[in-house]
C-alpha positions as CSV (number, residue, x, y, z in Angstrom):
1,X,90.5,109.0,130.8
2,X,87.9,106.1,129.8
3,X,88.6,104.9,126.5
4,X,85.7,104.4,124.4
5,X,84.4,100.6,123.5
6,X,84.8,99.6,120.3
7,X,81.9,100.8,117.5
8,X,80.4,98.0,114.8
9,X,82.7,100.2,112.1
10,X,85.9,99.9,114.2
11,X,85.9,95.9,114.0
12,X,88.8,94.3,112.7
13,X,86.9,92.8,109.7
14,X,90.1,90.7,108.6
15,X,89.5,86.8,108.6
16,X,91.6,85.5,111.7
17,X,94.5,84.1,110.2
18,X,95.2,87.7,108.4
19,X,95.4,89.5,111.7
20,X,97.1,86.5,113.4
21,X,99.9,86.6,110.5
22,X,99.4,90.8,111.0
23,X,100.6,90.1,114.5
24,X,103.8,87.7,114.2
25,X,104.7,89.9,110.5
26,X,105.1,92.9,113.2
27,X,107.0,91.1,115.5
28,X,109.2,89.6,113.1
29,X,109.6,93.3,111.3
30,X,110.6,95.2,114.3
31,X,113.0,92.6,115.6
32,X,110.9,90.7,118.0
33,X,111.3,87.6,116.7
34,X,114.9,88.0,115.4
35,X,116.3,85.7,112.3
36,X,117.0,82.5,112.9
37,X,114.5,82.9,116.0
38,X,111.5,80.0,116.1
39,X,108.0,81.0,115.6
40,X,106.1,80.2,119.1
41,X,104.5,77.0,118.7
42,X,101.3,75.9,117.6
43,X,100.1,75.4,120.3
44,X,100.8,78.2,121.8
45,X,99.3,80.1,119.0
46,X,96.1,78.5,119.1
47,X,96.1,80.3,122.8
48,X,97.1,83.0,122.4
49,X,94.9,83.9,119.3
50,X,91.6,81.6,120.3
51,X,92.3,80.1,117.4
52,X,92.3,76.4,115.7
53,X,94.7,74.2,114.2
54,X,93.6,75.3,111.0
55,X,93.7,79.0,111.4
56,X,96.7,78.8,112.8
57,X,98.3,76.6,109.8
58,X,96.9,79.2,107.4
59,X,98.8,82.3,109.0
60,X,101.6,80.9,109.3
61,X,101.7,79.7,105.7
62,X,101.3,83.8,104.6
63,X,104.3,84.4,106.0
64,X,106.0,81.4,104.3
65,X,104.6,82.9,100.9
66,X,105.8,86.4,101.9
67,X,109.1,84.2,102.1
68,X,109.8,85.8,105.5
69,X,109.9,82.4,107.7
70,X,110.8,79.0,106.2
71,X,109.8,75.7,107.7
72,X,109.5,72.2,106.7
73,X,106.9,69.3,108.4
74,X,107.8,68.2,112.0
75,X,110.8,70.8,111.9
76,X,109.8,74.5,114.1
77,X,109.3,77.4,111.5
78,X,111.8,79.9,111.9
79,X,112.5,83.9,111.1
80,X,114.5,83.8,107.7
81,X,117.5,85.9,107.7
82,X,116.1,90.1,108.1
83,X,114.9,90.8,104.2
84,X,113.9,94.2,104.7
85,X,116.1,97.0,102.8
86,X,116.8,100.3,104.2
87,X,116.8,102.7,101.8
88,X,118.4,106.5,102.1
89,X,116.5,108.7,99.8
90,X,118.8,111.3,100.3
91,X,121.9,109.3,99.2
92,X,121.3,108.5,95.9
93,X,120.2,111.9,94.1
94,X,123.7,112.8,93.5
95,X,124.9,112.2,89.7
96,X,127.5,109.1,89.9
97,X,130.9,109.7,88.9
98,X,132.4,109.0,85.9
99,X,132.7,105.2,85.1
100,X,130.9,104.3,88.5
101,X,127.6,102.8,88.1
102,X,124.0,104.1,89.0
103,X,124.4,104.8,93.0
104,X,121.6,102.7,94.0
105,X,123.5,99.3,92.4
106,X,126.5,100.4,94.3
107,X,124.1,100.6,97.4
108,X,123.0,96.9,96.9
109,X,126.5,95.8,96.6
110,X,127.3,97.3,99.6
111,X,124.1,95.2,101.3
112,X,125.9,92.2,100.0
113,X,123.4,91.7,97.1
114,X,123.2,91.2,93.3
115,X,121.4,94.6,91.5
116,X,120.1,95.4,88.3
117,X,117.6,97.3,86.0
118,X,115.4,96.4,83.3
119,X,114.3,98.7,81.0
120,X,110.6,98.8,80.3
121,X,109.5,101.3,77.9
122,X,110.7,104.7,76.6
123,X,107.9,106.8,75.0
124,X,106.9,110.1,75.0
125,X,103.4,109.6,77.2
126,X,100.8,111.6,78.9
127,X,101.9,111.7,83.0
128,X,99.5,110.8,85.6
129,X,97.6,113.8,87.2
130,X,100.0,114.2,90.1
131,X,103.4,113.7,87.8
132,X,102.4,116.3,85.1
133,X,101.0,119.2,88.2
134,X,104.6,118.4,89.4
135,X,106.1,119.0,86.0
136,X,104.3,121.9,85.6
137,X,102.7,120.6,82.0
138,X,99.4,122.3,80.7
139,X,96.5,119.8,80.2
140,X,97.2,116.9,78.3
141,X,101.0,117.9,78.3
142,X,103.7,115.5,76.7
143,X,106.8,114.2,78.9
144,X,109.2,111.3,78.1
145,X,108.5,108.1,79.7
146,X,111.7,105.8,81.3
147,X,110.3,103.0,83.0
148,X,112.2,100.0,84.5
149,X,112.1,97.2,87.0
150,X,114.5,96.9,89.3
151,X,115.7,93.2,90.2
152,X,118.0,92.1,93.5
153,X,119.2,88.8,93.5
154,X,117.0,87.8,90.7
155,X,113.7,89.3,92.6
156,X,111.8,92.2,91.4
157,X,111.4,94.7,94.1
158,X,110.7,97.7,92.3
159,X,108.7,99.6,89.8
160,X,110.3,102.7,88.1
161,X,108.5,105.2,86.1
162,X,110.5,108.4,85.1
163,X,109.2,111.1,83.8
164,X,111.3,114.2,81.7
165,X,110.4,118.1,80.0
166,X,110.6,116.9,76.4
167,X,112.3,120.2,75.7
168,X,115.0,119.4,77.8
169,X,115.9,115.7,76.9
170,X,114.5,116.0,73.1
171,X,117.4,114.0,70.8
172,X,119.1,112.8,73.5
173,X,120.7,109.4,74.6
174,X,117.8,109.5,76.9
175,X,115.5,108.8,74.6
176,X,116.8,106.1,73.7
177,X,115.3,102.1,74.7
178,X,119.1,101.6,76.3
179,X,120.6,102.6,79.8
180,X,122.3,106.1,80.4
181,X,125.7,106.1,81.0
182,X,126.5,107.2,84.8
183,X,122.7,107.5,85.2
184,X,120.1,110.4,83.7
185,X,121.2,112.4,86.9
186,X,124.7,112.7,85.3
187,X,123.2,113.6,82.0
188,X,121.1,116.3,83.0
189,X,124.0,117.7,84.9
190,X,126.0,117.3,81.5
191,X,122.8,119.3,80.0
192,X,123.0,121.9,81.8
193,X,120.2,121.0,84.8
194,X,122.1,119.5,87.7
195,X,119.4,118.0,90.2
196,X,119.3,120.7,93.4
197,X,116.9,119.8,95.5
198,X,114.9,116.2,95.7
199,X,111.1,116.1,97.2
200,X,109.5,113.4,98.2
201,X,106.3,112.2,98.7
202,X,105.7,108.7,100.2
203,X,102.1,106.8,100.7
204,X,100.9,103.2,101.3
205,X,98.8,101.8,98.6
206,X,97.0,98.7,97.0
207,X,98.4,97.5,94.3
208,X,97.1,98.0,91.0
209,X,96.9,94.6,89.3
210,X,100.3,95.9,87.2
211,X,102.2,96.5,90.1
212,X,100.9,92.9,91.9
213,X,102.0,90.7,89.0
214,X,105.3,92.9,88.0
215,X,106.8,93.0,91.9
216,X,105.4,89.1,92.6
217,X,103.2,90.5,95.7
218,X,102.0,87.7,98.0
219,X,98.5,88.5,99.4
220,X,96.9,91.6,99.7
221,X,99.8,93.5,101.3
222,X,100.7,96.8,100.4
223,X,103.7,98.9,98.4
224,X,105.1,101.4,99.0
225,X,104.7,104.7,96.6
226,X,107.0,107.4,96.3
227,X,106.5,110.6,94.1
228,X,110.1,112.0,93.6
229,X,110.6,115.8,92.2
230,X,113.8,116.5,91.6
231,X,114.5,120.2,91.1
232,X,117.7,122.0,89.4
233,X,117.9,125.9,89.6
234,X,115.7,128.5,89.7
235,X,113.1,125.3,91.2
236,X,112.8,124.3,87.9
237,X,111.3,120.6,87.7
238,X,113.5,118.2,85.3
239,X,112.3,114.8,86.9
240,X,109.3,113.3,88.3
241,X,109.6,109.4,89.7
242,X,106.9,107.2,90.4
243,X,108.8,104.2,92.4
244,X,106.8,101.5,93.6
245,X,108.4,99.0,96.2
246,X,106.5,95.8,98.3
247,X,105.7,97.3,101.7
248,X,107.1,94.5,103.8
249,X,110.5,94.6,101.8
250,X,111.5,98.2,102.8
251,X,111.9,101.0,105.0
252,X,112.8,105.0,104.4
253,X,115.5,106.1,106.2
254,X,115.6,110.4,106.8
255,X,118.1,112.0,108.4
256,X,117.9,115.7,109.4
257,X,120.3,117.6,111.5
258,X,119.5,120.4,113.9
259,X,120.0,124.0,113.3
């Protein structure tokens, strides 16, 4: 089969120390370049790209600022230890038991990391277009608002906008500006709407200027965005999620088994 030359629309239009930074970030992502491993040299990058001193300089410093190589002058630059996170979607859905915390702290501490939440806002707020369809509101429909950052190790690495039937969480501790005991899974269980069934729907995005000052984003790389329904019985929606995570900090992990 011939393989078609490349059209004037299907040029890589990315100066050449973004695709040469492109390059090594894949590597470097799928284990190529392991932690601890050196970047190749200079001058071998300056070959193997066609590039200059400069250029090369340039890429190399994205990755320092995406903090996933370190390097000093006259020492090689080498793979920092593996930052990205797998997360299990499926894992943390469950209501936590009593007096454990919220399932995705107890997921970090498992990784060997420090976890916590900051809470944004609670308000009763108009949903975006694709939240209130999934909520099932009618136009211009009301739900409550939870929104937090999440924080490992000090480093925001998540944006978290919850979003509730105000019939169902009306005078609860939920709307309230303080955490939930256990997590709003175990509450809704408590009122009556255990969480059944979880769906989600995952896309690569730019970042709105919000989410690039909020999660520190180096560059123009992307996040990650996840629209979460969370279901209880008779397919009734009682959450809708709008997590935002840095693209280069995470990966989805899905398991499905075989009938």
């Amino acid at each position: 089969m011939t393989v078609p030359g490349p059209e004037a629309d299907d040029v890589d239009r990315r100066s050449l120390h973004e695709r040469i930074a492109a390059d090594l970030r894949d590597e470097i992502m799928s284990g190529d370049l392991a932690p601890g491993a050196s970047l190749p040299s200079t001058v071998h990058l300056k070959e193997r790209f066609s590039a200059s001193n400069a250029t090369v300089q340039k890429a190399v410093q994205l990755l320092k600022d995406e903090r996933l190589v370190r390097g000093r002058a006259g020492a090689a630059v080498t793979v920092r230890d593996h930052r990205q996170r797998t997360v299990r979607p499926a894992s943390l859905m469950a209501p936590a038991g009593p007096g454990e915390p919220y399932r995705w702290l107890t997921q970090e501490a498992m990784n060997g990391s420090r976890a916590h939440s900051v809470l944004l806002e609670v308000a009763e707020s108009e949903p975006p277009a694709d939240v209130a369809d999934a909520l099932r509101l009618e136009k211009h429909g009301i739900a409550l608002l939870r929104r937090q950052l999440l924080m490992v190790d000090d480093e925001p690495v998540e944006l978290v906008a919850s979003y509730y039937p105000i019939e169902i969480v009306r005078d609860t501790a939920m709307t309230k500006r303080r955490k939930v005991p256990g997590g709003t899974p175990t509450l809704l269980t408590e009122l009556g709407y255990p969480p059944r069934l979880s769906v989600d729907r995952v896309s690569a995005r730019v970042p709105t200027q919000d989410q690039y000052q909020a999660l520190r984003l180096p560059g123009g790389l992307p996040v990650l965005r996840t629209l979460r329904v969370v279901y209880s019985d008779e397919e009734r929606p009682i959450e809708v999620t709008v997590m935002v995570k840095a693209g280069h900090l995470y990966e989805l992990q899905y398991e499905f088994v075989a009938d």
